[in-house]
C-alpha positions as CSV (number, residue, x, y, z in Angstrom):
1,X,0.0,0.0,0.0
2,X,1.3,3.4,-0.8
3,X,1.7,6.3,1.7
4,X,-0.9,8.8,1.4
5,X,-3.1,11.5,3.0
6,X,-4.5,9.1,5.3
7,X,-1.6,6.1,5.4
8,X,0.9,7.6,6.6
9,X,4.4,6.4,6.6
10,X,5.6,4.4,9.8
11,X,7.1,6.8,12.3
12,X,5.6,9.8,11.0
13,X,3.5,10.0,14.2
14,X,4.4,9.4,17.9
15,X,2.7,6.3,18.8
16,X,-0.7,6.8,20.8
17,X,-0.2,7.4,24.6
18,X,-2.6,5.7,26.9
19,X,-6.0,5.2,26.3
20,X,-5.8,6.4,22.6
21,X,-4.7,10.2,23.1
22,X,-1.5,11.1,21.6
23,X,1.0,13.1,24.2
24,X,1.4,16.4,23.3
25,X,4.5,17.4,21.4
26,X,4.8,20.8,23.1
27,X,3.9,22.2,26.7
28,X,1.2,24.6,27.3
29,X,2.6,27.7,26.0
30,X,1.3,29.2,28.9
31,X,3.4,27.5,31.7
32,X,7.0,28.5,31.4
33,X,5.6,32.0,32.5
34,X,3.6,31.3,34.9
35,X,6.4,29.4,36.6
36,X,9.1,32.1,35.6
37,X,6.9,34.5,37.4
38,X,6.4,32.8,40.6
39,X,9.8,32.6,40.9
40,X,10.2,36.1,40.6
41,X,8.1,36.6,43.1
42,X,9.6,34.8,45.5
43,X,12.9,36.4,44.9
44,X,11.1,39.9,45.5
45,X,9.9,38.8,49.0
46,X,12.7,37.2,50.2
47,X,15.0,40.6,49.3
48,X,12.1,42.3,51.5
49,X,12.0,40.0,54.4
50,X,16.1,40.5,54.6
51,X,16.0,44.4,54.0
52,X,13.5,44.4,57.0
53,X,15.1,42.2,59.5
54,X,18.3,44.0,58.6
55,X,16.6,47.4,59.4
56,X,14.9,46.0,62.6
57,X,19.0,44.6,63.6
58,X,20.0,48.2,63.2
59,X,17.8,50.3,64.6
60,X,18.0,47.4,67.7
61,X,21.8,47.7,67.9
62,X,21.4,51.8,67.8
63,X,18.6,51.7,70.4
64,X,21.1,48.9,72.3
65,X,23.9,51.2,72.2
66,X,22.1,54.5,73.3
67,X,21.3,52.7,77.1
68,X,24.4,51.2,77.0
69,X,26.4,54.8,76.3
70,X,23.9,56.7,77.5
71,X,25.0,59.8,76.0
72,X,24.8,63.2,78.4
73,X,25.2,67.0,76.8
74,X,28.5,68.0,78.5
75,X,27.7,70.8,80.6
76,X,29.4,74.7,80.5
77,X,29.5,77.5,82.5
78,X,31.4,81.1,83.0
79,X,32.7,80.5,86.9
80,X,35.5,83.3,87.3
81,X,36.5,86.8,86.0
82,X,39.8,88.1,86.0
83,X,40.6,91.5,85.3
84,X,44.7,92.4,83.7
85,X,43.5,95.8,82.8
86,X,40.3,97.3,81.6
87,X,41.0,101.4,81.1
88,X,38.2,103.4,79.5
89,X,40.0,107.0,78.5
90,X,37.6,110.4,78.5
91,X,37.2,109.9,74.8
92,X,36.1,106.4,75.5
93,X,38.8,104.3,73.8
94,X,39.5,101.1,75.8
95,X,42.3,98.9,76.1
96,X,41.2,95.6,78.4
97,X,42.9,92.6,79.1
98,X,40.5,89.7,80.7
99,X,41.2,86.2,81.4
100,X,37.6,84.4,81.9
101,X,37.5,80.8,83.7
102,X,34.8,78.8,82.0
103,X,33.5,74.9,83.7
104,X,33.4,72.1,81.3
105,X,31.6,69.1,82.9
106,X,32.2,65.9,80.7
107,X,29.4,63.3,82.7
108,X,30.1,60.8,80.4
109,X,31.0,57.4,80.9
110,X,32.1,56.5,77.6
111,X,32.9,59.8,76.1
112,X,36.1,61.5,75.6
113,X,36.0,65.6,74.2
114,X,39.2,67.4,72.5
115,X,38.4,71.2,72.5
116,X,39.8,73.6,70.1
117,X,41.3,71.9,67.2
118,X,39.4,72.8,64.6
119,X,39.6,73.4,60.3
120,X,38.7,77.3,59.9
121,X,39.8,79.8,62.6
122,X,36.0,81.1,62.4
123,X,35.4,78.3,64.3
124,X,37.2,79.3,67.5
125,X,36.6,82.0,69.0
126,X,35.9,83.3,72.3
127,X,34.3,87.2,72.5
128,X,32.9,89.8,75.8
129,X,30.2,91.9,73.7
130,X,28.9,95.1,75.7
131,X,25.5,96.3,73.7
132,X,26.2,94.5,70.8
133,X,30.4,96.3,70.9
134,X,33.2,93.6,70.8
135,X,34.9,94.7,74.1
136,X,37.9,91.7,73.8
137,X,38.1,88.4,72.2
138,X,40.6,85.3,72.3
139,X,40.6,82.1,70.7
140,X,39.9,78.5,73.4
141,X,43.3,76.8,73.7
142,X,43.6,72.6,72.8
143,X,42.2,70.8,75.4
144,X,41.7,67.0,75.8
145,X,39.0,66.6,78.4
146,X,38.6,62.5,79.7
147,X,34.9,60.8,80.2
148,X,33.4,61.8,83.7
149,X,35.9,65.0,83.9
150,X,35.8,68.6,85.1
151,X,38.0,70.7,83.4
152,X,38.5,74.4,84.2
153,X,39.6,76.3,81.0
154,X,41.6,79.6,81.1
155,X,40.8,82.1,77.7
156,X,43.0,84.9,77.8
157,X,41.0,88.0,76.1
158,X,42.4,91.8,75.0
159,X,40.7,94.6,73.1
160,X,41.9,97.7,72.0
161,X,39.4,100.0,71.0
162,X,38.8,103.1,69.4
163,X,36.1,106.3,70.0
164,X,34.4,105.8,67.0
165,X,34.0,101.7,67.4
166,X,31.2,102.1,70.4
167,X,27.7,102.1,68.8
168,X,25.8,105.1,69.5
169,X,25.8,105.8,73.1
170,X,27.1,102.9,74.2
171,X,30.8,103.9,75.1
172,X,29.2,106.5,77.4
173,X,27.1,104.0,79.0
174,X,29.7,101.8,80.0
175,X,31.5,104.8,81.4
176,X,29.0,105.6,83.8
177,X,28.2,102.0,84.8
178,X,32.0,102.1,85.7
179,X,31.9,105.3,87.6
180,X,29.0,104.5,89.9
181,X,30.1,100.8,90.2
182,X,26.8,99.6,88.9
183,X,26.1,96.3,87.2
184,X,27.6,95.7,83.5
185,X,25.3,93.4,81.0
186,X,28.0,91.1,79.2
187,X,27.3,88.6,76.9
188,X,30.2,86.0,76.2
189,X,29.6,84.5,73.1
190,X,31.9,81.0,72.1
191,X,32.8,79.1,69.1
192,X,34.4,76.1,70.2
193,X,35.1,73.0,67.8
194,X,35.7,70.0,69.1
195,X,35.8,66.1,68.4
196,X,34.6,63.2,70.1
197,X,35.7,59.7,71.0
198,X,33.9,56.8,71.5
199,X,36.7,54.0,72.6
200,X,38.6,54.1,69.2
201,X,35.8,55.7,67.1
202,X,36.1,59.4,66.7
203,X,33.3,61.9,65.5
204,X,34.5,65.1,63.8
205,X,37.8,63.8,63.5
206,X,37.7,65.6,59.8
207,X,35.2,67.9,60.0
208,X,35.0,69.3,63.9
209,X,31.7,70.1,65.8
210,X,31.7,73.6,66.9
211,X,29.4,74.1,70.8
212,X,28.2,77.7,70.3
213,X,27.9,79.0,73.6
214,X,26.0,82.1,74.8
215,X,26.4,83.1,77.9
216,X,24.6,86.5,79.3
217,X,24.9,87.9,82.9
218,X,25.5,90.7,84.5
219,X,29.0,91.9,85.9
220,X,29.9,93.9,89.3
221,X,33.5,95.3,90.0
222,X,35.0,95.5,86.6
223,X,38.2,96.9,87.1
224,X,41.4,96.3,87.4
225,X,42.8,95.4,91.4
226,X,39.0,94.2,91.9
227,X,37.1,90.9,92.2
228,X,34.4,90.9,89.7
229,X,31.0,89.7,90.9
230,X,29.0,87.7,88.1
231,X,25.0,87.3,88.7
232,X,22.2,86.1,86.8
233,X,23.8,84.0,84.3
234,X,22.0,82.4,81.5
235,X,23.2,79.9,78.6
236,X,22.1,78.9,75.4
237,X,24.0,76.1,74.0
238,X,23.8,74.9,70.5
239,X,26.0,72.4,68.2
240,X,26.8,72.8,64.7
241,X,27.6,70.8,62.0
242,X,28.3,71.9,58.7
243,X,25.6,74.1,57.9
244,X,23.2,72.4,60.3
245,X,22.0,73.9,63.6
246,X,20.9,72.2,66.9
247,X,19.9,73.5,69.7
248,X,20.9,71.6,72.9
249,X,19.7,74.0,75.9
């Protein structure tokens, strides 16, 4: 018998599978994707569930590390005036020379602080302002200050200044607080950078903190062979970084 349309040749056809169906030559074109996509899926979820339990270790170890530190603001304060020489003429030029004694109280446990090495010079400074009028300034010398530590830093000020520096008024004010021995408004106003260790971990080892401190009170006995008497003193203490500003009290 000759092949034809409807003998075909042997072979030409898998055989029959069981109960008289023949198999399929190809899968259903529909199930390489469904299973490609499942496994997709999978993949998704699992990179979630890790990016989450790795999120949930690190905020636990920061959290974990805050009670263990527990990190305290360091604590400053303006304890002693002395006066070198503080001579207001008749035209109201004055040439002072103060060295101010200022508390630093490191409660820390774990905390070291190094005070005054910093990047820019802006960044240290140390001024005595009378009605807004730069009366002296100084810089804060290098200081490494240990965890739970009181350290009692010396700033050596001196101004030289002229008639026409005073803002309106305000030379001849200061005159005649000095005259009748009355109470002087001062505000010392510091830049400080400084850099803190945590065991072998540094913060601001390349770019510094700078504590801005302002400190207002009020000043008896400003002159020179006399004890100055400081009273109601008030400080607002802040900490920048880079450009950013926060206030700490």
């Amino acid at each position: 018998m000759h092949p034809g349309p409807y003998n075909p040749p042997p072979g030409a056809y898998p055989p029959p599978g069981p109960y008289g169906r023949n198999v399929p030559r190809y899968g259903h074109p529909g199930a390489g994707s469904r299973r490609g996509g499942c496994s997709c899926l999978k993949v998704y979820c699992c990179c979630c569930c890790c990016l989450f339990i790795t999120l949930v270790l690190i905020i636990g170890g920061i959290v974990l590390a805050y009670f263990i530190i527990k990190p305290h603001t360091p604590k400053f304060s303006i304890d002693k005036f002395e006066v070198k020489s503080f001579n207001i003429s008749d035209d109201f030029s004055l040439k002072s020379h103060l060295e101010i004694t200022a508390k630093a109280d490191n409660p820390n446990k774990y905390i070291e602080i190094t005070y005054g090495e910093g990047k820019e010079p802006k960044d240290n400074s140390v001024q005595v302002l009378y009605s807004n009028v730069t009366l002296c300034s100084g810089t804060i010398p290098n200081i490494f200050q240990p965890k739970k530590n009181v350290t009692m830093i010396k700033i050596d000020l001196k101004g030289d200044l002229k008639k026409e520096d005073w803002a309106a008024g305000s030379g001849e004010s200061l005159a005649s607080k000095l005259k009748n021995n009355d109470k002087i408004p001062l505000l010392v106003a510091i830049k400080a950078p400084v850099k803190v260790k945590l065991g072998s971990w540094w913060v601001g080892k390349d770019e510094p903190l700078v504590v801005s401190i302002n400190a207002t009170m009020n000043v008896k006995n400003l002159a020179e062979g006399k004890n100055p008497e400081i009273s109601d003193k008030n400080y607002s203490i802040g900490l920048l970084f880079g450009k950013t500003y926060t206030k700490l009290s």
